[in-house]
C-alpha positions as CSV (number, residue, x, y, z in Angstrom):
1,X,135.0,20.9,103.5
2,X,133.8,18.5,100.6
3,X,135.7,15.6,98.7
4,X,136.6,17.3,95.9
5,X,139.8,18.8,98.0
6,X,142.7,18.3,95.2
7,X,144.1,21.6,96.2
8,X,144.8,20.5,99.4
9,X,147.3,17.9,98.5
10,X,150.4,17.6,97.3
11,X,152.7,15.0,95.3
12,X,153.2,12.8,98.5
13,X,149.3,12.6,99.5
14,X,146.5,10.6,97.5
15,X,144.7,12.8,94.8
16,X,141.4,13.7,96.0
17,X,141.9,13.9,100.3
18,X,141.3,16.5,102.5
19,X,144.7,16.3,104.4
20,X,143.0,18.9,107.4
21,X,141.0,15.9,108.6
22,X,144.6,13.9,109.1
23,X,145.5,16.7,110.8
24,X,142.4,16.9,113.1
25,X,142.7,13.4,114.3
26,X,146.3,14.2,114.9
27,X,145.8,16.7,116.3
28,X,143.5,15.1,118.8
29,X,144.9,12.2,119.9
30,X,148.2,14.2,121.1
31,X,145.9,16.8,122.7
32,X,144.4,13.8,124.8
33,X,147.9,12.6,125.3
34,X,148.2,15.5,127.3
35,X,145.5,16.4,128.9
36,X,146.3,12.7,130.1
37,X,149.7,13.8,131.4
38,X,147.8,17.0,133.2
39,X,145.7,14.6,135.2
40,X,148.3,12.4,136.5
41,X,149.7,14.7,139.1
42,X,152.6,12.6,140.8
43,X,155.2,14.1,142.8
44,X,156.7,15.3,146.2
45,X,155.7,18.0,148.8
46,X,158.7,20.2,150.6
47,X,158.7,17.0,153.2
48,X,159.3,14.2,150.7
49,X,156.1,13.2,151.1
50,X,154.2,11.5,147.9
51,X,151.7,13.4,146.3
52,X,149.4,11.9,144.4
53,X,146.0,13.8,142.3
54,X,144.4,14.5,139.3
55,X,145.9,18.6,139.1
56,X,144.3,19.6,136.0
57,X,140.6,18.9,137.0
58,X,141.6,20.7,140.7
59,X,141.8,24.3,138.7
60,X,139.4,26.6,138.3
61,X,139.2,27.2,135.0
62,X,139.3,23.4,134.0
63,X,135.1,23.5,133.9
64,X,135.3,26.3,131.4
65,X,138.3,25.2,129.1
66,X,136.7,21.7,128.8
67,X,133.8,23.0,126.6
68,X,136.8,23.8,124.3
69,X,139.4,20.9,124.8
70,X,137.3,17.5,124.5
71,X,137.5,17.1,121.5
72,X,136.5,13.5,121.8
73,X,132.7,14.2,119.7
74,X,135.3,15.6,116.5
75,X,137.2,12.7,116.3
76,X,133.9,10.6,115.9
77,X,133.2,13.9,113.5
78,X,136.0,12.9,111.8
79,X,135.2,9.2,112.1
80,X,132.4,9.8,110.3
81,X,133.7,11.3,107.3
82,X,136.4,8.8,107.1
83,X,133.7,6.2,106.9
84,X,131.9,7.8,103.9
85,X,135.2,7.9,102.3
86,X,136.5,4.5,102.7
87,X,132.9,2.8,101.7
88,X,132.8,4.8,98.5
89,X,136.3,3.2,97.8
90,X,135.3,0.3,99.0
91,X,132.1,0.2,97.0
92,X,133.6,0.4,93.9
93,X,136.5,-2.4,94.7
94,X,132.6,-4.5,95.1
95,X,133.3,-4.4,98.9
96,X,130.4,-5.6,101.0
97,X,129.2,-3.7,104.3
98,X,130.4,-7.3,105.9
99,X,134.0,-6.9,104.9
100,X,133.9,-3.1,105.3
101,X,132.9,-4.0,109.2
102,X,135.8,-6.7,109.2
103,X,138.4,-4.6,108.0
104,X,137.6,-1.7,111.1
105,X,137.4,-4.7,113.8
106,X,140.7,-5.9,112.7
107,X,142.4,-2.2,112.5
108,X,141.2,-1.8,116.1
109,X,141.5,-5.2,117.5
110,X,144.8,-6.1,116.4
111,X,146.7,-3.5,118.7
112,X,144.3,-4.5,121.2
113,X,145.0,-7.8,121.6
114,X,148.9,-6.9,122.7
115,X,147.8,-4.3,125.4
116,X,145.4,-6.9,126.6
117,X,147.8,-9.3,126.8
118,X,150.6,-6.8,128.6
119,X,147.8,-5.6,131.1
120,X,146.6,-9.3,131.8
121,X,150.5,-10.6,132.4
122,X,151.0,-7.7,134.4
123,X,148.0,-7.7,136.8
124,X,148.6,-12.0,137.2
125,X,151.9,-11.0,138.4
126,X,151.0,-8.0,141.0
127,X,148.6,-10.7,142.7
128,X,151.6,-13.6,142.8
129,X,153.7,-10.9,144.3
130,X,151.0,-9.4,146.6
131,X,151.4,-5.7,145.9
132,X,149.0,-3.9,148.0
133,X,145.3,-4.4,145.9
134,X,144.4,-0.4,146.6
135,X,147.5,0.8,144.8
136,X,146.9,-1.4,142.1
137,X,143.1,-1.0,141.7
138,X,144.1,3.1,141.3
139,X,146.6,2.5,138.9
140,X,144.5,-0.4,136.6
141,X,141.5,1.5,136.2
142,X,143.6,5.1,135.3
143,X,145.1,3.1,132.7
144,X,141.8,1.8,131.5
145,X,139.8,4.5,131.5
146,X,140.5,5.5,127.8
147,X,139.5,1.9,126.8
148,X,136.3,2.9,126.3
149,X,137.2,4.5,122.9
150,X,137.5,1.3,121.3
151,X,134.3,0.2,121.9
152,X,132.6,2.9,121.3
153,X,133.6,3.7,117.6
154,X,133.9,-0.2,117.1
155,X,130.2,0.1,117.6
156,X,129.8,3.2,115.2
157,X,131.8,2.1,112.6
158,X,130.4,-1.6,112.3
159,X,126.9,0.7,112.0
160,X,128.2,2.9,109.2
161,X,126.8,1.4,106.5
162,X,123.2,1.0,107.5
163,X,123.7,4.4,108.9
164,X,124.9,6.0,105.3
165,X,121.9,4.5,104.3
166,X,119.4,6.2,106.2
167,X,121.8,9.6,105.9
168,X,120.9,8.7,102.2
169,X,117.2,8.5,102.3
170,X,116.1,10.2,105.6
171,X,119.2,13.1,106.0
172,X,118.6,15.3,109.0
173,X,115.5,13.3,110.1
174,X,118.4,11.0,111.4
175,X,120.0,13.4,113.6
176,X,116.9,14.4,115.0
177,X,115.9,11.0,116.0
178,X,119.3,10.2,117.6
179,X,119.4,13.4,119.4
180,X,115.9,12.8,120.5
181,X,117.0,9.6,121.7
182,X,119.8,10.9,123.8
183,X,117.8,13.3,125.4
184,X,115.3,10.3,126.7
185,X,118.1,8.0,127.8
186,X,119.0,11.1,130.1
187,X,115.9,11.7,131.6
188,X,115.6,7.9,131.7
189,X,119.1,8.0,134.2
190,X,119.4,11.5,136.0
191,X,115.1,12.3,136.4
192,X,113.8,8.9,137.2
193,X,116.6,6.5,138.1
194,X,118.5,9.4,139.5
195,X,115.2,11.6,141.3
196,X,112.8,8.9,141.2
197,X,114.6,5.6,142.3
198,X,116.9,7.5,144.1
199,X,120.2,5.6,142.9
200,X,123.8,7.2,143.3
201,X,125.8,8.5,140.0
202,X,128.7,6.4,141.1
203,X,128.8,3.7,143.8
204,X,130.9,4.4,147.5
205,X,133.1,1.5,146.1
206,X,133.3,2.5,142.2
207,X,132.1,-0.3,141.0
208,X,128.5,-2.2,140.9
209,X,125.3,-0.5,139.0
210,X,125.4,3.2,139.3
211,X,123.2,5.4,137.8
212,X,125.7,5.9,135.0
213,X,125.1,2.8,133.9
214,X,121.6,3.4,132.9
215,X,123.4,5.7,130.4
216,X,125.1,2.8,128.4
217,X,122.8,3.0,125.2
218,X,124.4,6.8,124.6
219,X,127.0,5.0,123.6
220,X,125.7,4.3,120.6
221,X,123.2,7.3,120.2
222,X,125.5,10.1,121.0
223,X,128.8,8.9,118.8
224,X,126.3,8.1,115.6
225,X,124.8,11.1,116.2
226,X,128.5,12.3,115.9
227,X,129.2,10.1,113.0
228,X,126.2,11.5,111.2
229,X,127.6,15.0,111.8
230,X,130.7,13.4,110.0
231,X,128.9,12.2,106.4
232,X,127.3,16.0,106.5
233,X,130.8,17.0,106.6
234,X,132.0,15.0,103.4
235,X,128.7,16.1,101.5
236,X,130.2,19.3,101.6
237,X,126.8,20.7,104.0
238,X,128.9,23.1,106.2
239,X,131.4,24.0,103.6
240,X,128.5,25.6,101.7
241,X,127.7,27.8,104.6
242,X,129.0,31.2,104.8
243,X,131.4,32.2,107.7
244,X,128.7,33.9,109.8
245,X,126.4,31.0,110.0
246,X,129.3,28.7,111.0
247,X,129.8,31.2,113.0
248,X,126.2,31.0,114.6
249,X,126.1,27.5,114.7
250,X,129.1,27.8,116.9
251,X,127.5,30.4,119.7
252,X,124.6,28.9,119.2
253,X,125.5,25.5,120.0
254,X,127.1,26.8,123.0
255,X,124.0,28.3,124.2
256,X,122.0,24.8,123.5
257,X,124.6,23.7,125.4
258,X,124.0,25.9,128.2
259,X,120.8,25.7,128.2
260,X,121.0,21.7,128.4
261,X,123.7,21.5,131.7
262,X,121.2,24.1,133.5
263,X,118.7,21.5,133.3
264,X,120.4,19.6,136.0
265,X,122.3,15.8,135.7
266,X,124.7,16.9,133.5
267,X,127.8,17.9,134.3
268,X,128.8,21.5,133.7
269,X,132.3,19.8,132.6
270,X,132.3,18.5,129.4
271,X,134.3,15.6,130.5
272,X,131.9,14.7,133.1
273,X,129.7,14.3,130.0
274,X,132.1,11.8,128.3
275,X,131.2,8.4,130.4
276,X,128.3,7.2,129.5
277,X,128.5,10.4,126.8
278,X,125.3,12.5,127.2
279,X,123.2,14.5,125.3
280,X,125.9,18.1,125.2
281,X,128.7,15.9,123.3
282,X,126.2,15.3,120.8
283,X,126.1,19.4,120.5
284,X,129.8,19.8,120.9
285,X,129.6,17.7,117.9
286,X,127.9,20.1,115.5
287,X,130.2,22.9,117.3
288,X,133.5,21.5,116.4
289,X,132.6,20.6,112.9
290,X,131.4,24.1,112.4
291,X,134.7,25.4,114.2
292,X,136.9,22.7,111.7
293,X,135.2,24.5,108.7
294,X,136.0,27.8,109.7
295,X,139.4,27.0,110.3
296,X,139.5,24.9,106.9
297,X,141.4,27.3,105.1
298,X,144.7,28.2,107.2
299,X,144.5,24.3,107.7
300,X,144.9,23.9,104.0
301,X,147.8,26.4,103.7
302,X,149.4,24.3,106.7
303,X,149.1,20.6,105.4
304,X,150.3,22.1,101.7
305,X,153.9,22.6,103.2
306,X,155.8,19.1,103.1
307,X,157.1,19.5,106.6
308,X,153.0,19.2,108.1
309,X,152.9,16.4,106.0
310,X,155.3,14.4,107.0
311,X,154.4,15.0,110.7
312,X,150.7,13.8,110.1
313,X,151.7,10.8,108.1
314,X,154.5,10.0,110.3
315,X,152.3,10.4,113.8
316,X,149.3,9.5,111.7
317,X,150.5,6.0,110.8
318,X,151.0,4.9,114.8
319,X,147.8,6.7,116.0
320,X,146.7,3.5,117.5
321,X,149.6,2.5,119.3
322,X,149.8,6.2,120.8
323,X,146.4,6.2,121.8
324,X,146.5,2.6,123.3
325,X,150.0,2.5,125.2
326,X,150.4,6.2,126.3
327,X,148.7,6.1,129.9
328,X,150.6,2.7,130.5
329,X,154.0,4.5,129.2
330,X,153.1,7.8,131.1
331,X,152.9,5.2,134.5
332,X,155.7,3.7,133.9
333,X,157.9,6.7,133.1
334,X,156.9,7.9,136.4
335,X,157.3,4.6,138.1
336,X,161.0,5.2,137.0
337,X,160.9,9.0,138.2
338,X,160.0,7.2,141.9
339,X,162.4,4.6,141.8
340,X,165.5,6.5,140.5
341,X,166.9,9.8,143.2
342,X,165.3,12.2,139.9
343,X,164.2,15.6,141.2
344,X,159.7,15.3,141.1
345,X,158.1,18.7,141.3
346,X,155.4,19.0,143.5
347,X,152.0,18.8,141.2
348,X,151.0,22.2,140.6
349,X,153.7,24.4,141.2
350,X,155.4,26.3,139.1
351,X,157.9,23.7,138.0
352,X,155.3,20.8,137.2
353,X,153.6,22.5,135.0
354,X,156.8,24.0,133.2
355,X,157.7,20.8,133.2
356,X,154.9,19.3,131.3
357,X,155.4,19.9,127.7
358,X,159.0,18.6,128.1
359,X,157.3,15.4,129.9
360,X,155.0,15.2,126.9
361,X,158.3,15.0,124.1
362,X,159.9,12.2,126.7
363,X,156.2,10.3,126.5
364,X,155.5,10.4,122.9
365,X,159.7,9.6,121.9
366,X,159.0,6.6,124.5
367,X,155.9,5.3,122.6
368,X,157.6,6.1,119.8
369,X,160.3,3.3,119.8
370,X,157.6,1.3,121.2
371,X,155.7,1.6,117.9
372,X,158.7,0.5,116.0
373,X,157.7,-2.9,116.8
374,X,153.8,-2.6,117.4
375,X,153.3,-0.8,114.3
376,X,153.0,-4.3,112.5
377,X,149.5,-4.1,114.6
378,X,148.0,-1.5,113.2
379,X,147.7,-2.4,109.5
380,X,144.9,-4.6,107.8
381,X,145.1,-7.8,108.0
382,X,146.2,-9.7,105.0
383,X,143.4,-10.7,102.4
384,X,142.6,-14.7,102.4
385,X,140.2,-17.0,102.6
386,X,137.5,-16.1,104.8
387,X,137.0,-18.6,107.7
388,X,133.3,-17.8,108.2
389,X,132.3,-15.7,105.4
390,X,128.9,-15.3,107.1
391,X,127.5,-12.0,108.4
392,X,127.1,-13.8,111.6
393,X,130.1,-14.1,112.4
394,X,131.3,-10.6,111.9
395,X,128.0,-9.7,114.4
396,X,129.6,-12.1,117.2
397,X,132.9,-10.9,116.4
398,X,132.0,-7.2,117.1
399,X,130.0,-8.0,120.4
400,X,132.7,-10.2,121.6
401,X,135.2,-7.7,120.9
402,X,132.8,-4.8,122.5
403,X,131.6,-6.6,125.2
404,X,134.8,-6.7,127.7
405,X,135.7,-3.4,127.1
406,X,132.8,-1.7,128.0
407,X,132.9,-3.6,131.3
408,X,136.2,-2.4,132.1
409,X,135.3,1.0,131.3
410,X,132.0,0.6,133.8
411,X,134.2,-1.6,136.3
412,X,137.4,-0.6,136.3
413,X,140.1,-2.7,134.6
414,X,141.6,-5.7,136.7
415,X,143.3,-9.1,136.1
416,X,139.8,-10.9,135.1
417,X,138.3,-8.2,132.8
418,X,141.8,-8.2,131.2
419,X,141.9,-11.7,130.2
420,X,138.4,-11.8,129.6
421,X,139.1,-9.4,127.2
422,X,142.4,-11.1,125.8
423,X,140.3,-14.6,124.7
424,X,137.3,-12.2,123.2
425,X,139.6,-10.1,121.3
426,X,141.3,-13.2,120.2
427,X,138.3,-14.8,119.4
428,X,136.9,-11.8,117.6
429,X,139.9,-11.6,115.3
430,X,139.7,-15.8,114.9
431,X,136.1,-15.4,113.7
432,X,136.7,-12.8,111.2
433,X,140.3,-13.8,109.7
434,X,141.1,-15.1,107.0
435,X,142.9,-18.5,106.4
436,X,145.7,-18.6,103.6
437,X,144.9,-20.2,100.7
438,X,146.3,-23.9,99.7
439,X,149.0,-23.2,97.1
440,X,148.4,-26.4,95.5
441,X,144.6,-26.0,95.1
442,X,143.6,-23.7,91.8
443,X,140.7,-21.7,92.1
């Protein structure tokens, strides 16, 4: 899988780009749309009665599929390689690793700052109109749980390029050192604060300091590690391995894998691994690049035909707004299913999960139209003026922007987080902007 991927494209794709990478983060933000939509198990029993539960994670085969479906580490895989990519370009436009940091905050803080605006208006208003706090409190923090996406490759991707530069001088050493650091911030939370100190995983109330709290740092050890993983794959390191030692790098990350959840603390599923992220998604990293590779070739042949292409690019060009607004738009489309006399499967049976894939179609054309006006978000901000040119302020910027959404990912999202959130996101963007330049001043 290295740069030099000119066969892969066609006359409507830039010379040069591995178009099976578009297709891998495609491909996993609509796989996490529905997965989403699999958890979300609203409906009615024979009675009437309201069912409410998370079905996919009640099966029991959800333990073993999830060593296959979160495919969260690839997309930081995939982050990675993107970053080597965009730094070269923007190395030779005489970028510097400041404005290569402020053009990633704004691409992710810009569609933020509408979402945290919608969830702040609409929590204010479900306190004016005293809607019953329990209800709401299990709806906020559902739709807030995939926040924590943001500031965790926010955080990656502002380190890129000191991390290229160590890729560059120290290579593997690198991955070593950040796995080894995983590895201690678990024993750190599951043997001593866990054994030792004898504090609970998650609180009786679900919020307050857990033990998973103590696992905060793997944010940022885990998804570099991941984001190393990534610059190997645009060196071209596991396209120059034959198929049978991609192929052993697949079982035998699996059994590193097993080996590590029979330890104890980790979860045996792999999205019990996600929040703080642990040590195994730092494996399932390795795995899925070496599983990407393997699959490189048919990929090709797919995103050579003009009808892939236009998918990826099309879906590709709203990624953000899908990822950001599909958990509210998959609440609200049910909220609608409650309200109007519509038929609601119980969640489950038969019909529910028949039912699902059409579900998904009505939640992605839903977002869809959405984007047609969010869309404006998601591009880079216009080129000015800078209003702090300073490296300082891009640091502040990236902290304040990081800050609230980890919190609502530990806390659970609710009115104050939300607007807390709102001002630092605003702020964030204000301190790394760009003012428009005087007309009537020549430079």
């Amino acid at each position: 899988m290295s740069t030099a991927a000119g066969s892969t494209t066609t006359r409507s794709a830039p010379a040069g780009r591995d178009l099976t990478l578009d297709l891998a983060r495609v491909a996993c933000v609509l796989l996490v749309v529905f997965v989403h939509i699999l958890f979300t198990g609203v409906g009615r029993s024979a009675d009437g009665a309201l069912l409410i539960e998370r079905t996919v994670e009640l099966q029991p085969w959800f333990t073993a599929v999830s060593w296959v479906a979160n495919i969260m580490p690839l997309f930081f895989v995939v982050g990675g390689f993107a970053a080597r990519a965009g730094w070269r370009s923007a190395s030779v436009r005489g970028d510097t690793a400041d404005d290569f940091v402020r053009v990633r905050l704004g691409r992710l803080a810009r569609p933020a700052v509408v979402l945290f605006a919608v969830f702040s208006v609409a929590l204010g208003a479900t306190r004016l109109l005293g809607i019953d706090p329990a209800l709401v409190d299990t709806i906020a923090i559902g739709v807030g749980s995939p926040l924590w996406f943001l500031a965790a490759y926010m955080i990656v991707q502002a380190a890129a390029p000191f991390m290229m530069r160590l890729h560059h001088r120290h290579g593997a050493l690198v991955l070593l050192a950040l796995l080894l650091a995983a590895l201690a911030v678990d024993a750190f939370r599951f043997a001593f604060i866990g054994g030792v100190l004898g504090i609970d995983p998650v609180p009786p109330t679900g919020y307050g300091i857990g033990q998973e709290l103590f696992g905060i740092p793997n944010i940022a050890f885990v998804w570099l590690f991941a984001q190393q993983v990534g610059f190997f794959l645009f060196d071209g390191w596991f396209a120059k391995r034959t198929w049978p030692q991609l192929i052993g790098l697949v079982i035998g990350g699996y059994l590193a894998l097993w080996a590590l959840v029979s330890l104890g603390g980790y979860s045996w599923s792999m999205l019990g691994n996600q929040w703080p992220p642990t040590a195994p998604m730092a494996v399932l990293a390795v795995v899925q690049a070496s599983a990407l590779t393997l699959l490189h070739r048919p990929l090709t042949a797919l995103m050579r035909t003009k009808g892939a292409q236009g998918a990826v690019f099309l879906v590709g060009s709203r990624l953000m707004t899908i990822y950001l607004w599909h958990l509210p738009m998959i609440m609200v489309l049910i909220g609608i299913e409650l309200v109007l006399p519509l038929p609601l499967p119980a969640p489950g049976s038969p019909v529910w999960w028949w039912t699902r894939p059409l579900f998904l179609v009505i939640v992605l054309a839903a977002v869809w139209l959405l984007s047609l006006w969010l869309v404006r978000y998601e591009s880079a901000p216009a080129a000015g003026i800078r209003r702090f040119p300073g490296s300082g302020a891009t640091v502040a910027a990236v902290l304040l922007f990081v800050s609230p959404v980890i919190a609502i990912t530990a806390y659970g999202l609710d009115f104050l987080l939300a607007a807390i959130a709102l001002v630092c996101t605003l702020a964030a963007l204000w301190l790394t902007g760009a003012r428009r330049k005087d007309p009537r001043r020549r430079s």
